[in-house]
mmCIF file of the N, C-alpha and C atoms, coordinates in Angstrom:
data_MODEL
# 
_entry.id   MODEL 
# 
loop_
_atom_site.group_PDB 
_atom_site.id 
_atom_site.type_symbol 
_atom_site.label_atom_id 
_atom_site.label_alt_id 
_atom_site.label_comp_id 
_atom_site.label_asym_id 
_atom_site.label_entity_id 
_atom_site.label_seq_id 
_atom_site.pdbx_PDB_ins_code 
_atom_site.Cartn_x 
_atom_site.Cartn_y 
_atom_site.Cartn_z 
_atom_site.occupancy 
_atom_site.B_iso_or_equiv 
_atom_site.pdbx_formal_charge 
_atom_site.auth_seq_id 
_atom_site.auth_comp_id 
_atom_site.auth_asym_id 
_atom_site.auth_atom_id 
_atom_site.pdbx_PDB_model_num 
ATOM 1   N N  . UNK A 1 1  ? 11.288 62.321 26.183 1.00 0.00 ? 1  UNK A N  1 
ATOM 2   C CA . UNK A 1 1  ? 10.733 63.285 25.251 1.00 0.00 ? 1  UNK A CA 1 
ATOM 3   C C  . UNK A 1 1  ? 9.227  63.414 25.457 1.00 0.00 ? 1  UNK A C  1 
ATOM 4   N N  . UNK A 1 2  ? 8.458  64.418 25.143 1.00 0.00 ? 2  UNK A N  1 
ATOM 5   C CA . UNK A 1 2  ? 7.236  64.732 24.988 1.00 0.00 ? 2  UNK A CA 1 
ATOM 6   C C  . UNK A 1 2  ? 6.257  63.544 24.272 1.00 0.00 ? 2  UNK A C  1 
ATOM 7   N N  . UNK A 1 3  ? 6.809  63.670 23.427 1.00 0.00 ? 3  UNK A N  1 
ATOM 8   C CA . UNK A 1 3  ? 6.322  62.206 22.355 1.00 0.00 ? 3  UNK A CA 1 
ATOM 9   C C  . UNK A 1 3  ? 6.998  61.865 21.634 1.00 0.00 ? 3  UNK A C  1 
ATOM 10  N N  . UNK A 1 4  ? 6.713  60.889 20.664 1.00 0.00 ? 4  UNK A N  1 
ATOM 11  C CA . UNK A 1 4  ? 7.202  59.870 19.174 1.00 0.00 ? 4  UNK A CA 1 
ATOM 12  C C  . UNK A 1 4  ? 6.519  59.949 18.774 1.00 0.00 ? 4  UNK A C  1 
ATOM 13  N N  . UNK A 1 5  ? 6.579  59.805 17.017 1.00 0.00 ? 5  UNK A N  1 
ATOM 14  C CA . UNK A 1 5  ? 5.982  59.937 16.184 1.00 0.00 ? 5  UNK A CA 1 
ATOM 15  C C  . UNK A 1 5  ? 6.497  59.468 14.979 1.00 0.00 ? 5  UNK A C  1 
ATOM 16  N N  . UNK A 1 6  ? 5.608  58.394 14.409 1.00 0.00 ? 6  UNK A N  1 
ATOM 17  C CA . UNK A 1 6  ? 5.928  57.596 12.921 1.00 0.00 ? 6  UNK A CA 1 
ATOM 18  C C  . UNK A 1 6  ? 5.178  57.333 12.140 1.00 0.00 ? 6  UNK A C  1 
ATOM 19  N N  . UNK A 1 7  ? 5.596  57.484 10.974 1.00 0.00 ? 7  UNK A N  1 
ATOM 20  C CA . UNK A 1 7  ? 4.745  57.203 9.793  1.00 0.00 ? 7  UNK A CA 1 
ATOM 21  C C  . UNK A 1 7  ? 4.885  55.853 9.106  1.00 0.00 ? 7  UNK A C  1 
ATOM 22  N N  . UNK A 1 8  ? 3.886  55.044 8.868  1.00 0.00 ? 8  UNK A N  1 
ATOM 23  C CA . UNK A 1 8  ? 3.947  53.626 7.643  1.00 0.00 ? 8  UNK A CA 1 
ATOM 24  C C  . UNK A 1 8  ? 4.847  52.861 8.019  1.00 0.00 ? 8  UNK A C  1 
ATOM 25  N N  . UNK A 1 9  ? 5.845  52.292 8.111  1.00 0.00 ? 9  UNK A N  1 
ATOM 26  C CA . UNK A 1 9  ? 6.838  51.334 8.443  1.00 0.00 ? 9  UNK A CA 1 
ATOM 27  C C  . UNK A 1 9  ? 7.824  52.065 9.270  1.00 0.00 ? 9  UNK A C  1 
ATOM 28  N N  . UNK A 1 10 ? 7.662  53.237 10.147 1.00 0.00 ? 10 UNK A N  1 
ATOM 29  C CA . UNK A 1 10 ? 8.717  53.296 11.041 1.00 0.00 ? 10 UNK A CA 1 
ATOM 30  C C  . UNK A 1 10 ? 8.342  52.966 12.817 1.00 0.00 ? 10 UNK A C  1 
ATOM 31  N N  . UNK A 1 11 ? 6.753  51.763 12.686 1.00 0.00 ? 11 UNK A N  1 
ATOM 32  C CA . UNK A 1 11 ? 6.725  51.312 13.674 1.00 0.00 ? 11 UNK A CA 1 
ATOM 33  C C  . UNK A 1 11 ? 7.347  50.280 13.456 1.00 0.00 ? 11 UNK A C  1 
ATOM 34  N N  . UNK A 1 12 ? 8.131  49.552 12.750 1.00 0.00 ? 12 UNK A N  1 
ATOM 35  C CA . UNK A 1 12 ? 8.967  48.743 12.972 1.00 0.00 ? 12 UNK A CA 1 
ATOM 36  C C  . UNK A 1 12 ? 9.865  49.122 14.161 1.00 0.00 ? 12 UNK A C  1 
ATOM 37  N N  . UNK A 1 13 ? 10.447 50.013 13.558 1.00 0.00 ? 13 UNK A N  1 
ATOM 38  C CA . UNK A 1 13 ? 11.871 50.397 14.433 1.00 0.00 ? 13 UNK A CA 1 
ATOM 39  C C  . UNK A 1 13 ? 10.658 51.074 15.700 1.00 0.00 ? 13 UNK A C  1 
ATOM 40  N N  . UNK A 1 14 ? 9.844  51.701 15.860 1.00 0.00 ? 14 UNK A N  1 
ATOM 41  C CA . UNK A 1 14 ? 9.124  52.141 17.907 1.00 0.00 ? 14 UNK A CA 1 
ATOM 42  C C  . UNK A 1 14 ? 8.950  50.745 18.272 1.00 0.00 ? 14 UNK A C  1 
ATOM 43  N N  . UNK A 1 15 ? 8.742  49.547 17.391 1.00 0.00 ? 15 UNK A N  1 
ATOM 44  C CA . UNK A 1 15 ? 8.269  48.073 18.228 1.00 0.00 ? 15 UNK A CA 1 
ATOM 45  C C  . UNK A 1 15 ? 9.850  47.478 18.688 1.00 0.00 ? 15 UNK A C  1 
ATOM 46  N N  . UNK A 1 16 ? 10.745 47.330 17.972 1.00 0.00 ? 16 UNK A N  1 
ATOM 47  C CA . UNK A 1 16 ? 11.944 47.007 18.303 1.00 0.00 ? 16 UNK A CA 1 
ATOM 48  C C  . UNK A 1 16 ? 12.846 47.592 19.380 1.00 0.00 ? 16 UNK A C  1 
ATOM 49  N N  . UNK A 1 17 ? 11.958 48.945 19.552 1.00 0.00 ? 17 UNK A N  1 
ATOM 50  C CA . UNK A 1 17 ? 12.939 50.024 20.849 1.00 0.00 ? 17 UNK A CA 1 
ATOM 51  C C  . UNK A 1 17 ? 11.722 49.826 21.688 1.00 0.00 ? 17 UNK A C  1 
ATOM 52  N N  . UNK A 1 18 ? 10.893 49.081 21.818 1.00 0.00 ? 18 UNK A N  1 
ATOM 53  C CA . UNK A 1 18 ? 10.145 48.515 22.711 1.00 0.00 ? 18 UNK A CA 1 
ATOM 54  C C  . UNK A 1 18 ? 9.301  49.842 23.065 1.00 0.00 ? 18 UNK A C  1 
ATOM 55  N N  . UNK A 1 19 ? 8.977  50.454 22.651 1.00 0.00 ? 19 UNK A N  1 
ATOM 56  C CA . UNK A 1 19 ? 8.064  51.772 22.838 1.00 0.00 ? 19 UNK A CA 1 
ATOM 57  C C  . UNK A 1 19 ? 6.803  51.488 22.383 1.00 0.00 ? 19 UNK A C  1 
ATOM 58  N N  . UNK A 1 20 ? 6.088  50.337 21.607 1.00 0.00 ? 20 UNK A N  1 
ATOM 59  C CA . UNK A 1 20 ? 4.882  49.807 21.468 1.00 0.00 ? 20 UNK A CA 1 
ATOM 60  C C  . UNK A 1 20 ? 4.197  49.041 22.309 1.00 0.00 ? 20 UNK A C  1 
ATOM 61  N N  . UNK A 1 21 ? 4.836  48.482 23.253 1.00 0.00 ? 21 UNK A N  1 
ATOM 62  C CA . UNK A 1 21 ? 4.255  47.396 24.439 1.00 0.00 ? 21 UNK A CA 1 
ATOM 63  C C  . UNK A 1 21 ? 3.175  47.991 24.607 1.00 0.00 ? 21 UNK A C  1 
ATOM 64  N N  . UNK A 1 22 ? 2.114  47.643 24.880 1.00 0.00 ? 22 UNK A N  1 
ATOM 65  C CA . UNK A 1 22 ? 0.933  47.704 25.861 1.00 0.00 ? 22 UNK A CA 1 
ATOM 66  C C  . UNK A 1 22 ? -0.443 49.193 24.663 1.00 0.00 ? 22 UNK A C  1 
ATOM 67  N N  . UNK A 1 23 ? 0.827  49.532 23.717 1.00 0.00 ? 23 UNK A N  1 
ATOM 68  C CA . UNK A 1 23 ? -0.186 50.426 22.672 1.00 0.00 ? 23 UNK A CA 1 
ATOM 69  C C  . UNK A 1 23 ? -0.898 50.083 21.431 1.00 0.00 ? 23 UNK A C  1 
ATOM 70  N N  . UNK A 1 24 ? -1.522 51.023 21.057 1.00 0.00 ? 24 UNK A N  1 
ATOM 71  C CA . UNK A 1 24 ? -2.664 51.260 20.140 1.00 0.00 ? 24 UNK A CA 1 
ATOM 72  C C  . UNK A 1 24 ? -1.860 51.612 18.891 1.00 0.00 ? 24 UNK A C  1 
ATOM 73  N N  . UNK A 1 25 ? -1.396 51.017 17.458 1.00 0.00 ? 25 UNK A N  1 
ATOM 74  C CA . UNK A 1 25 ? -0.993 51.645 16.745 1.00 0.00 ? 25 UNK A CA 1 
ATOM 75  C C  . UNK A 1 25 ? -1.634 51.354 15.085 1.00 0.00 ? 25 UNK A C  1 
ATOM 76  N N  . UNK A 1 26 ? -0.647 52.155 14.090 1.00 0.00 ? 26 UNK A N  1 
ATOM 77  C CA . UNK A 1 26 ? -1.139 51.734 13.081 1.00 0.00 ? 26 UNK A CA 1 
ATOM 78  C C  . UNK A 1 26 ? -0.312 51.867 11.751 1.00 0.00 ? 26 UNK A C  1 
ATOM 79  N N  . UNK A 1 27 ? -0.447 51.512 10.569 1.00 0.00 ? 27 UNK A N  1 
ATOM 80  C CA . UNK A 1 27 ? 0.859  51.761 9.879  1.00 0.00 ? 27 UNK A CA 1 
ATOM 81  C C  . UNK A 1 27 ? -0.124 51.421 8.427  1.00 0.00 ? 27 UNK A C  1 
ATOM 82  N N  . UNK A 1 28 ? 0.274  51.536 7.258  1.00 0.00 ? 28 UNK A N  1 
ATOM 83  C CA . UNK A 1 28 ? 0.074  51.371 6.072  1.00 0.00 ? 28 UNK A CA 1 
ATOM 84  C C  . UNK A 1 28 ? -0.641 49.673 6.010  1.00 0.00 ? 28 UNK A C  1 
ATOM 85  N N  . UNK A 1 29 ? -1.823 49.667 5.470  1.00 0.00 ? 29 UNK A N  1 
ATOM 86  C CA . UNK A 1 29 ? -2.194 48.040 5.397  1.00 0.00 ? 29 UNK A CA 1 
ATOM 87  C C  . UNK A 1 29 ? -1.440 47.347 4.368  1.00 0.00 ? 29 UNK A C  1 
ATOM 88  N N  . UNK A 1 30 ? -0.640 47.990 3.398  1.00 0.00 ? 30 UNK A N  1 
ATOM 89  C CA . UNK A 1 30 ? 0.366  46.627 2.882  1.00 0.00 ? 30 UNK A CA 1 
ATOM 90  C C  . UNK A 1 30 ? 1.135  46.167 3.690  1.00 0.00 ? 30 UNK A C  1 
ATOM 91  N N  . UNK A 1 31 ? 1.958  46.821 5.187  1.00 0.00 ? 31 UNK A N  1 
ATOM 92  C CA . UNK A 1 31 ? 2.590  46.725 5.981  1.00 0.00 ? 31 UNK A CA 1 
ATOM 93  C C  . UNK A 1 31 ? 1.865  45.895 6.903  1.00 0.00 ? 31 UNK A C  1 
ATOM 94  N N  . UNK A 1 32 ? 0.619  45.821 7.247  1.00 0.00 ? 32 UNK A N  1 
ATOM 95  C CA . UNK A 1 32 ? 0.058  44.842 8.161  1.00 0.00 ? 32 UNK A CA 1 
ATOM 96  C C  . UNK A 1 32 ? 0.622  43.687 8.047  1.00 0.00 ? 32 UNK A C  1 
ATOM 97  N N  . UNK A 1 33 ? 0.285  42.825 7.600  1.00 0.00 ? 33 UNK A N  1 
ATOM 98  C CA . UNK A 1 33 ? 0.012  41.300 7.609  1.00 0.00 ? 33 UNK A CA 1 
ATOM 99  C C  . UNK A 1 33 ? 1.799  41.219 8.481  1.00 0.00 ? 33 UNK A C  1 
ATOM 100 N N  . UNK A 1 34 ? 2.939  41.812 8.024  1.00 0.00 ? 34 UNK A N  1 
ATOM 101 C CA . UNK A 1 34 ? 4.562  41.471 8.350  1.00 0.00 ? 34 UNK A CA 1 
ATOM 102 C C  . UNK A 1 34 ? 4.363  41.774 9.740  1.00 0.00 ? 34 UNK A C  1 
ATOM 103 N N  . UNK A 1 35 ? 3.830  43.177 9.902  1.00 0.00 ? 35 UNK A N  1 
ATOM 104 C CA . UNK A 1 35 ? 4.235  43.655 11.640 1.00 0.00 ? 35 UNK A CA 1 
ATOM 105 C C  . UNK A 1 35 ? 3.161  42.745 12.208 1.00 0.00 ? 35 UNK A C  1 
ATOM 106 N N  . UNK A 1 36 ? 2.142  42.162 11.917 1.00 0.00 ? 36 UNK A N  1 
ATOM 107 C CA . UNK A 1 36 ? 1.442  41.308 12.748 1.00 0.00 ? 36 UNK A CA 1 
ATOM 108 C C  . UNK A 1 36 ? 2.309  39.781 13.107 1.00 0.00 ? 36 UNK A C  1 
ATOM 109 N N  . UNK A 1 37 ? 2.515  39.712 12.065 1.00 0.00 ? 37 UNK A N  1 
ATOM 110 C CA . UNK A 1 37 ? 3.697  38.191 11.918 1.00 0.00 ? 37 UNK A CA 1 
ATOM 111 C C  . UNK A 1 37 ? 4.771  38.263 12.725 1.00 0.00 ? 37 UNK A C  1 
ATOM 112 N N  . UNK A 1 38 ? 5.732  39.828 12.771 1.00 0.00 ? 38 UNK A N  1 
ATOM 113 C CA . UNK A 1 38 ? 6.647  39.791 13.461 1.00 0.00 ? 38 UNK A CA 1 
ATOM 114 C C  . UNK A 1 38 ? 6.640  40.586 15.089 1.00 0.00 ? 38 UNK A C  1 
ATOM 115 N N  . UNK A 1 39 ? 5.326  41.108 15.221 1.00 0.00 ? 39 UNK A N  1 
ATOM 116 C CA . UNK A 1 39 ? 4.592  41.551 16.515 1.00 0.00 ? 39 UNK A CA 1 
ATOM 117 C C  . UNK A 1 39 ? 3.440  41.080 16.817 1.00 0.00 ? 39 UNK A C  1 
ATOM 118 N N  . UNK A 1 40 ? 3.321  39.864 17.121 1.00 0.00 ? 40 UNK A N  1 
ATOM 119 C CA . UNK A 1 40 ? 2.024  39.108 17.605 1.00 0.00 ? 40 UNK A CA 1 
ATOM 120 C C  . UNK A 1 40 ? 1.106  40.219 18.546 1.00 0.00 ? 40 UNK A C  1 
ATOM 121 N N  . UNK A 1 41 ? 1.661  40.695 19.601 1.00 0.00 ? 41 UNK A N  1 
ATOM 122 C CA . UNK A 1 41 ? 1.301  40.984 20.817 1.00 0.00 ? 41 UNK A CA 1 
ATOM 123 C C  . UNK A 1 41 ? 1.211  42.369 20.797 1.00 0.00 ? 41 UNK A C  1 
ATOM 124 N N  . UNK A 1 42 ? 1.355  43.220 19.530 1.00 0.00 ? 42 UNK A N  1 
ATOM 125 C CA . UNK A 1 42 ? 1.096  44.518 19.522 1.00 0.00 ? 42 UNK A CA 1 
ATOM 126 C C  . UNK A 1 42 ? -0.315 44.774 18.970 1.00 0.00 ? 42 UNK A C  1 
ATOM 127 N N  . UNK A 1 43 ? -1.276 45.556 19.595 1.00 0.00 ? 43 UNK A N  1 
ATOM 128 C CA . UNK A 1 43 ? -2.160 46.076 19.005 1.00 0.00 ? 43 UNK A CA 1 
ATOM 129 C C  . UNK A 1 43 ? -2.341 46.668 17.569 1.00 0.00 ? 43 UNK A C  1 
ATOM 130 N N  . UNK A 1 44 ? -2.702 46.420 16.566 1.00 0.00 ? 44 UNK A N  1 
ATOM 131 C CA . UNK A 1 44 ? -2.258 47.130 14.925 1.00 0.00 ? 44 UNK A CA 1 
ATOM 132 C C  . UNK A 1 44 ? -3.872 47.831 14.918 1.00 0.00 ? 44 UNK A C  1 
ATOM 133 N N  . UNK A 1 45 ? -3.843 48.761 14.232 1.00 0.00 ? 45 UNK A N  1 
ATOM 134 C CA . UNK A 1 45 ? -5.319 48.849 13.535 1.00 0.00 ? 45 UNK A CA 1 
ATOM 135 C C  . UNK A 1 45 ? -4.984 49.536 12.394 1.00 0.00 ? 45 UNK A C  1 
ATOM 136 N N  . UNK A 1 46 ? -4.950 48.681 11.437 1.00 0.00 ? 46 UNK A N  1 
ATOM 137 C CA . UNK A 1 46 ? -4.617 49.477 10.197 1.00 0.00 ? 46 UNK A CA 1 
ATOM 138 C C  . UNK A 1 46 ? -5.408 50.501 9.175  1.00 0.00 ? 46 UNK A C  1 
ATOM 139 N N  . UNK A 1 47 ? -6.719 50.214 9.717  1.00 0.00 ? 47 UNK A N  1 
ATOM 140 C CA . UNK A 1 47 ? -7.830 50.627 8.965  1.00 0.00 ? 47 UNK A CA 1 
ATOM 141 C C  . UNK A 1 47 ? -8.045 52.681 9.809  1.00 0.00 ? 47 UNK A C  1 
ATOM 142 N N  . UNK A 1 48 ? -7.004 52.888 10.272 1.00 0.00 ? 48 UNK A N  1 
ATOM 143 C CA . UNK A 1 48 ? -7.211 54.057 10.836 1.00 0.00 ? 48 UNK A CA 1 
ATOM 144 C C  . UNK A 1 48 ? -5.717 55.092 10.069 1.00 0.00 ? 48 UNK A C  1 
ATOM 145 N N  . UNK A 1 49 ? -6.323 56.336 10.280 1.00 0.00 ? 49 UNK A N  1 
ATOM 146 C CA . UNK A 1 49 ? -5.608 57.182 9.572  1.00 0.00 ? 49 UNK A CA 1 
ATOM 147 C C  . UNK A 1 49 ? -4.037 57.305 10.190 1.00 0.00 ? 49 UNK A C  1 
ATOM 148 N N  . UNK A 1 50 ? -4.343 57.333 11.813 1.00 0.00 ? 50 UNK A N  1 
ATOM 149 C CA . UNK A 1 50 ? -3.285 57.601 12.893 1.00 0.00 ? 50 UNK A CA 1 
ATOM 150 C C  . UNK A 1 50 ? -4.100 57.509 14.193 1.00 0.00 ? 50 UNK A C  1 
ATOM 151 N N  . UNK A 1 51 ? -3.468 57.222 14.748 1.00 0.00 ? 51 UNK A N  1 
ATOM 152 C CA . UNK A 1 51 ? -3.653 56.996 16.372 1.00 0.00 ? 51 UNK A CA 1 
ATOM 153 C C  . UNK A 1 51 ? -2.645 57.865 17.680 1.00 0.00 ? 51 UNK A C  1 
ATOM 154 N N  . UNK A 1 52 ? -3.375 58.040 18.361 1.00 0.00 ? 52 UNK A N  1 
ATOM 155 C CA . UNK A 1 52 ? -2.359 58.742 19.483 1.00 0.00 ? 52 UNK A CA 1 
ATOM 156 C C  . UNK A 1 52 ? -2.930 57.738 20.502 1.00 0.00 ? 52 UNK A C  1 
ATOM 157 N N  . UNK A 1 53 ? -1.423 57.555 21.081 1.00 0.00 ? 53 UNK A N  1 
ATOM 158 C CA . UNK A 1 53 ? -1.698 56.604 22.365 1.00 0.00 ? 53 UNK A CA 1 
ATOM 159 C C  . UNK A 1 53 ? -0.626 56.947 23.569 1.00 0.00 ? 53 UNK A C  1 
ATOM 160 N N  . UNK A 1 54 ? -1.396 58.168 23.983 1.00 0.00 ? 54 UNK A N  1 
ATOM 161 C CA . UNK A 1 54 ? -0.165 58.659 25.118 1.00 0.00 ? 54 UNK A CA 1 
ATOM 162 C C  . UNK A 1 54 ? 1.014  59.437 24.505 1.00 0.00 ? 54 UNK A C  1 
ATOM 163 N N  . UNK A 1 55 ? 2.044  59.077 24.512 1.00 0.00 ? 55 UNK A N  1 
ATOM 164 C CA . UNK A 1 55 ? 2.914  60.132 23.943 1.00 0.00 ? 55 UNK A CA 1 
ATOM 165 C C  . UNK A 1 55 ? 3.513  59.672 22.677 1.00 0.00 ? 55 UNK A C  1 
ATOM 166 N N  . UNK A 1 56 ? 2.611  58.265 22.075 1.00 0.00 ? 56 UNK A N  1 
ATOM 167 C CA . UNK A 1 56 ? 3.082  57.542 21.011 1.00 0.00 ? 56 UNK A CA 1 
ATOM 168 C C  . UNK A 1 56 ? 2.247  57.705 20.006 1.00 0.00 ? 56 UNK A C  1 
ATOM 169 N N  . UNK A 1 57 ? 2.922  58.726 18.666 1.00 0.00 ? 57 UNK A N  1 
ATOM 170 C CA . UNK A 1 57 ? 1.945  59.008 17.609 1.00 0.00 ? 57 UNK A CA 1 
ATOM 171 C C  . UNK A 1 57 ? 2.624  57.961 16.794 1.00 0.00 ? 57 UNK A C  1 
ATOM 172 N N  . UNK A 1 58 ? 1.390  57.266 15.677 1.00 0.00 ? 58 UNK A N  1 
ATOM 173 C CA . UNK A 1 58 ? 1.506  56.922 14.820 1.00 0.00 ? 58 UNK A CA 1 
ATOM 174 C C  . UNK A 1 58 ? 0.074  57.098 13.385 1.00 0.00 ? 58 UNK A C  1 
ATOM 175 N N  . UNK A 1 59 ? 0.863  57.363 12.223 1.00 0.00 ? 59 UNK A N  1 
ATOM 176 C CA . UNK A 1 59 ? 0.168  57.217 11.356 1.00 0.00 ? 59 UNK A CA 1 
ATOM 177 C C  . UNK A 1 59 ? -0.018 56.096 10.002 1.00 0.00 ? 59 UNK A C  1 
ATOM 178 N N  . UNK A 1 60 ? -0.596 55.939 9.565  1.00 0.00 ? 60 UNK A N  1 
ATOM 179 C CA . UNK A 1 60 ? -0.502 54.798 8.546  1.00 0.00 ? 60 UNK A CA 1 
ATOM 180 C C  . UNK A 1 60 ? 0.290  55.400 7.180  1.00 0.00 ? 60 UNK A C  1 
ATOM 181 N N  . UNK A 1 61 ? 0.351  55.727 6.776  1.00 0.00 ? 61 UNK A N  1 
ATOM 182 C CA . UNK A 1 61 ? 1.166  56.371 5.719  1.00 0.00 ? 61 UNK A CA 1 
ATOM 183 C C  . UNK A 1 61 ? 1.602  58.057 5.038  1.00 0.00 ? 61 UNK A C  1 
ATOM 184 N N  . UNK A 1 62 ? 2.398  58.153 4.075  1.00 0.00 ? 62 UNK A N  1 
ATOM 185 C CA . UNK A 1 62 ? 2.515  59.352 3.849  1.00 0.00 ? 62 UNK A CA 1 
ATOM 186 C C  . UNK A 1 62 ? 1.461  60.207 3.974  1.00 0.00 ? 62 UNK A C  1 
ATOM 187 N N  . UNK A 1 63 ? 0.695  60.265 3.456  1.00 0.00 ? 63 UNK A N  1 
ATOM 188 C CA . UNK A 1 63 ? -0.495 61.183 3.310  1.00 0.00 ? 63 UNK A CA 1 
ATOM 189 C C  . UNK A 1 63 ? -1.003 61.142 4.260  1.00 0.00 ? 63 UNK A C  1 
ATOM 190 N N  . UNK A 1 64 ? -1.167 60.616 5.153  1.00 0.00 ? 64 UNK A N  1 
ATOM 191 C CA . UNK A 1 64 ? -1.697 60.376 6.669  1.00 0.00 ? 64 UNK A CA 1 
ATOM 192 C C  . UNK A 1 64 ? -0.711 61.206 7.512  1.00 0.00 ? 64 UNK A C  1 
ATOM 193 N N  . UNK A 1 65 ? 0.277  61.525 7.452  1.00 0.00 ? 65 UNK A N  1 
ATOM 194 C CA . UNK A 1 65 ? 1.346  62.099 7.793  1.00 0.00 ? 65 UNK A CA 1 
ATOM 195 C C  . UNK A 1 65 ? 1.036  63.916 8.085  1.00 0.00 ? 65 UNK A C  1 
ATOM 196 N N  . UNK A 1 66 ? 0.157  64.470 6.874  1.00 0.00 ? 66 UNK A N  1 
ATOM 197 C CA . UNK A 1 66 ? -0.161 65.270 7.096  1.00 0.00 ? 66 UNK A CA 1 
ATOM 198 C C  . UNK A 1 66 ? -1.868 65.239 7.810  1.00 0.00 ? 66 UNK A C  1 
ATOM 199 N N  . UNK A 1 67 ? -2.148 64.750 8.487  1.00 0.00 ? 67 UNK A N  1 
ATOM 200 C CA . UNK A 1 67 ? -3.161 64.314 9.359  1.00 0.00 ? 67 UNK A CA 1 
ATOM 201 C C  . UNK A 1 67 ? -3.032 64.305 10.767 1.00 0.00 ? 67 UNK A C  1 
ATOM 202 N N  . UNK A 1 68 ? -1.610 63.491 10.608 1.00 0.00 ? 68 UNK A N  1 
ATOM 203 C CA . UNK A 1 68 ? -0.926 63.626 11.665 1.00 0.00 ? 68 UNK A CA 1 
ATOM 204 C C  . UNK A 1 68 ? -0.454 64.846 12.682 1.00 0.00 ? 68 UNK A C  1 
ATOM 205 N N  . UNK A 1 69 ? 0.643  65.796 11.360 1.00 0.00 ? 69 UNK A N  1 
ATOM 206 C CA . UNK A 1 69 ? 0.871  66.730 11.898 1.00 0.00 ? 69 UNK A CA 1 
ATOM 207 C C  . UNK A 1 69 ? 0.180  67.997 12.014 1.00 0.00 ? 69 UNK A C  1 
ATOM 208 N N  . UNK A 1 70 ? -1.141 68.333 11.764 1.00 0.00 ? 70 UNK A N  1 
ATOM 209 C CA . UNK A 1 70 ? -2.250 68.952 11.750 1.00 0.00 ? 70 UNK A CA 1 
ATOM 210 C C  . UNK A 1 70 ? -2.500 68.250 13.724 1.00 0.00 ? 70 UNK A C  1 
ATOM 211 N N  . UNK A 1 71 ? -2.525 67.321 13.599 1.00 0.00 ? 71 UNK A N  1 
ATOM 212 C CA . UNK A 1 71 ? -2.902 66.559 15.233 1.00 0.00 ? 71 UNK A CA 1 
ATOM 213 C C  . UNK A 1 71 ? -2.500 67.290 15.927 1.00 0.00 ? 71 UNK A C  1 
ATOM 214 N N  . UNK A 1 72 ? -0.942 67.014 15.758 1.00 0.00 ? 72 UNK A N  1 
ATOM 215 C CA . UNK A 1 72 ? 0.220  67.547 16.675 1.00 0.00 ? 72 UNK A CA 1 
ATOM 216 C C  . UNK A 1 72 ? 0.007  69.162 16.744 1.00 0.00 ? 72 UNK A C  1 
ATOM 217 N N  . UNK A 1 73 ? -0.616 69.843 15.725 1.00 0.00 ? 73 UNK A N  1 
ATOM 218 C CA . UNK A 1 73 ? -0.255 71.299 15.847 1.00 0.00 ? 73 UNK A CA 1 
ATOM 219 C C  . UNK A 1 73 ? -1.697 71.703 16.453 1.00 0.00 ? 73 UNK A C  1 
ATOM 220 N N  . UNK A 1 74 ? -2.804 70.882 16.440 1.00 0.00 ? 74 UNK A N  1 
ATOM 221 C CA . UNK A 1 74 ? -4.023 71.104 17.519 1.00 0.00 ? 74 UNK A CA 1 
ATOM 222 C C  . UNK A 1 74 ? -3.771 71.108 18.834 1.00 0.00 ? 74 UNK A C  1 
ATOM 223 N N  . UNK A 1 75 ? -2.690 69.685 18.966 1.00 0.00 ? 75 UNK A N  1 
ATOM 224 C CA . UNK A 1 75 ? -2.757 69.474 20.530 1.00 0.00 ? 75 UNK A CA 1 
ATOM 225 C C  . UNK A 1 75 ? -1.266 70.637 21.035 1.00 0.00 ? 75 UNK A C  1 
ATOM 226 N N  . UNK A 1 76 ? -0.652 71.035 20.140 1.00 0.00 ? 76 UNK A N  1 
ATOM 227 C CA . UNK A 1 76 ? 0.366  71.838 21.119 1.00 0.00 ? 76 UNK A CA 1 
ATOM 228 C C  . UNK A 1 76 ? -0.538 73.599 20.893 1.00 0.00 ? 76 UNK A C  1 
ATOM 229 N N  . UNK A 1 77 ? -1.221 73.925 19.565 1.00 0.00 ? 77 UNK A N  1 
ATOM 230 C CA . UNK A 1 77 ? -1.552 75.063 19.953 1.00 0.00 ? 77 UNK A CA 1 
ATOM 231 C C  . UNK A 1 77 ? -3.040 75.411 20.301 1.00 0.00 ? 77 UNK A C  1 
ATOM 232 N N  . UNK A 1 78 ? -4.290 74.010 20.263 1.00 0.00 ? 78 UNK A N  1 
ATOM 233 C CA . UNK A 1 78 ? -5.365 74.325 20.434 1.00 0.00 ? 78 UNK A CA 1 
ATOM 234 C C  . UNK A 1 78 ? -6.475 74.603 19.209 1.00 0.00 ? 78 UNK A C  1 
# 
């Protein structure tokens, strides 16, 4: 696919389908402290709205969501 894209706790499930290796992501900071515990080796930055890392979007929560897809509609229409 073109890309992925998740909001707040559905990098659980991109880290488990192994689509986080080697990326930049981010998710809701009540959600930090678990995905750090249960993903040592993934990059987190929670203190950010959303991140794009190649074809892997992520945002930190709902409302970030529309941040997100404002992103997505820059980078497909400019």
């Amino acid at each position: 696919s073109r890309r992925v894209a998740s909001l707040c706790m559905g990098i659980f499930v991109l880290a488990e389908a192994g689509l986080l290796a080697g990326k930049r992501t981010t998710t809701h900071w009540i959600h930090a402290p678990a995905f750090r515990k249960r993903y040592p080796d993934i990059r987190l930055e929670e203190d950010k709205l959303f991140i794009v890392d190649g074809q892997v979007w992520t945002g930190a929560g709902m409302s970030a969501g529309v941040d997100l897809a404002l992103a997505m509609v820059e980078d497909d229409l400019g």
